[in-house]
N, C-alpha and C positions, 0 to 999 in steps of 0.2 A: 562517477559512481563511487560510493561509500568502498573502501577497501576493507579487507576480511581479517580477524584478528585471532591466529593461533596461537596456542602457549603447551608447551609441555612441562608438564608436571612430573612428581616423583621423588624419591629419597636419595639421597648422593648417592652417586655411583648406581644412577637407573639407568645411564645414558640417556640423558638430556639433551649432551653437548654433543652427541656422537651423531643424533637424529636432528638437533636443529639444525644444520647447516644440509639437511639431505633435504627435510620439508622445504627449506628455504629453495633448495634447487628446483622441487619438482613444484612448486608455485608458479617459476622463474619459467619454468617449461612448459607450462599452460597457457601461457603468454599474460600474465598477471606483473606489473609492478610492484616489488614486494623488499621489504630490508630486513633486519635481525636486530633483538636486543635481547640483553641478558639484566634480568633481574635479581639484586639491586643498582647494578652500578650503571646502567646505560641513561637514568636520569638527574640530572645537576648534582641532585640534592643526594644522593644513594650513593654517586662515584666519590661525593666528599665526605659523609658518613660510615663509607665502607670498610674503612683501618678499625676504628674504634664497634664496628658490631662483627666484623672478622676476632678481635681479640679486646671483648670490655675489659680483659684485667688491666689494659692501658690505659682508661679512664679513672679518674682517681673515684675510691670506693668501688668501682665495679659500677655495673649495668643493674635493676633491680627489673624482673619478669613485666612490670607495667612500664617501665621507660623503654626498654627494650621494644615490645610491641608498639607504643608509640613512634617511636624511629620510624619501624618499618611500618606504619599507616601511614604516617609525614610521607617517607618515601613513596608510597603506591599514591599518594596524589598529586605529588610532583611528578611521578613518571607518568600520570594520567594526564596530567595539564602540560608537560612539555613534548610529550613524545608519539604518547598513544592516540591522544586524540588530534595532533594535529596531522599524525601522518594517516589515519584512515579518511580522514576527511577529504585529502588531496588526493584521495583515491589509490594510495599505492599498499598493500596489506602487509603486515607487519608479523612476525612470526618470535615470539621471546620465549628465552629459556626461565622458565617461572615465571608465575607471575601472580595467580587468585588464590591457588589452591594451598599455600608453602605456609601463609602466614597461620593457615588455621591450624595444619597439620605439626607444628613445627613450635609454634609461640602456643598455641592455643589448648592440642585437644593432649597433649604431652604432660602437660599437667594433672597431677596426681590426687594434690588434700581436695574433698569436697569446698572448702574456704574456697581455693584457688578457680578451681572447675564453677562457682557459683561469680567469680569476680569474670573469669573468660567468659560464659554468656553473656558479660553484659558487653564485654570488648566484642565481641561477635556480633550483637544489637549494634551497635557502631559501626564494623567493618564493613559487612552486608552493602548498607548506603551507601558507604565509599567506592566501593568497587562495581559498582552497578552501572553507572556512566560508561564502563570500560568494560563490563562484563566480555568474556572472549564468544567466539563464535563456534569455538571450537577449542575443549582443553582435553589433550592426551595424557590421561596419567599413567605413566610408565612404573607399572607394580611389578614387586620383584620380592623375594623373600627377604626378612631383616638377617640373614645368614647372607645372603648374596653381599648386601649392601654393607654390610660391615668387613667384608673380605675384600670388599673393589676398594674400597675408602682406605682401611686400612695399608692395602697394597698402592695405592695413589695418593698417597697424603703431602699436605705440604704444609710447611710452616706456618702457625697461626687461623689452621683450619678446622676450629671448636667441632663443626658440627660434624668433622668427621674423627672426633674424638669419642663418640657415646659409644655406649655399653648396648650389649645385643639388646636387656630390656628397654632402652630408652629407641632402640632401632623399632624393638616391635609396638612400641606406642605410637612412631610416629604413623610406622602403615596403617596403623587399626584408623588414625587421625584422618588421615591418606583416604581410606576406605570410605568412612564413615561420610567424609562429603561429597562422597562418588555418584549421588542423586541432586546433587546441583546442575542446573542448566548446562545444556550442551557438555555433560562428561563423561568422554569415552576411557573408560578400563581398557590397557595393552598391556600383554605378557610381557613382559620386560627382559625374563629369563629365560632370553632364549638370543640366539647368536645376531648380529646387528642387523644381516641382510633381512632376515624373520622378523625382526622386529619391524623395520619399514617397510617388507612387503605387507603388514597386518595394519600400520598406518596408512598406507598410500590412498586406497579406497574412501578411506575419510574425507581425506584429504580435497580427492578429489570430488567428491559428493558436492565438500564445500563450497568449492571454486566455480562448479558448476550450476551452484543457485540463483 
């Protein structure tokens, strides 16, 4: 039997990292074979591209908005062709920190000049396809005020960590980003802002809906 593919979504510092390893247990508790990855770096090509889109000013000129989003497409179908798809297929379910929802919210709806926003639909025309082989079965996006997430990031930050470098308005575009694709297939909305056990008790039911199909 085909294995089940969860992903949790969200703006740094939604706790992503706090609940994947809880989803991952109560998978393991249902009696399901199941493993973890973190997106980008859990696939080949993400863990060796991961220096240079953690800090493009290393790359000579910098990163420009369309090579950037390129990477991270390259990446999602190398993690799709080395990871994702071989491990639902041998039947064990897979559980990653990001995965569908990050590129849109983050590369894509973030973006400002109409110019830009009329060149992202067509990167979106593109992504769409790409992601559909692997679409998840289940994505938690963990929403949280852009004051939350700029206060967790800020308080957790670590060298070379751009994206927890933005300004509250660049915080509150990416949730509006975040929001906006909250009626894509299988996407559950969870309060994020609210203390961890709460948060995975409002997962757990999902969770196990899923497991149970």
């Amino acid at each position: 039997m085909k294995g089940k593919f969860v992903v949790l979504e969200g703006m740094n510092g939604a706790g992503k990292t706090t609940q994947a390893p809880r989803v991952t247990q109560l998978i393991e508790s249902l009696g399901h074979k199941v493993r973890q990855a973190k997106d980008p770096e859990s696939g080949p090509l993400g863990h060796y591209l991961r220096p240079i889109l953690k800090n493009p000013e290393s790359y000579p000129n910098g990163l420009s908005r369309r090579s950037e989003f390129l990477l991270f497409a390259a990446i999602k179908v190398d993690m799709i062709e080395q990871v994702i798809l071989p491990t639902l297929a041998s039947g064990t379910s897979l559980v990653s920190d990001r995965f569908n929802l990050g590129i849109f919210a983050y590369q894509g709806y973030s973006l400002r000049s109409p110019t830009e926003w009329i060149e992202w639909q067509q990167m979106e025309d593109m992504m769409l396809p790409v992601l559909r082989p692997a679409w998840p079965d289940l994505t938690l996006l963990l929403d949280i005020p852009p004051e939350v997430s700029l206060a967790r990031t800020r308080a957790d930050r670590g060298e070379g960590r751009r994206y927890d470098d933005m300004d509250l308005q660049e915080k509150k575009r990416i949730r509006e980003g975040y929001l906006y694709y909250k009626e894509l297939p299988n996407v559950v909305v969870i309060n994020g802002n609210q203390p961890p056990n709460d948060v995975f008790a409002e997962i757990r039911p999902h969770v196990e809906r899923l497991m149970a199909a």
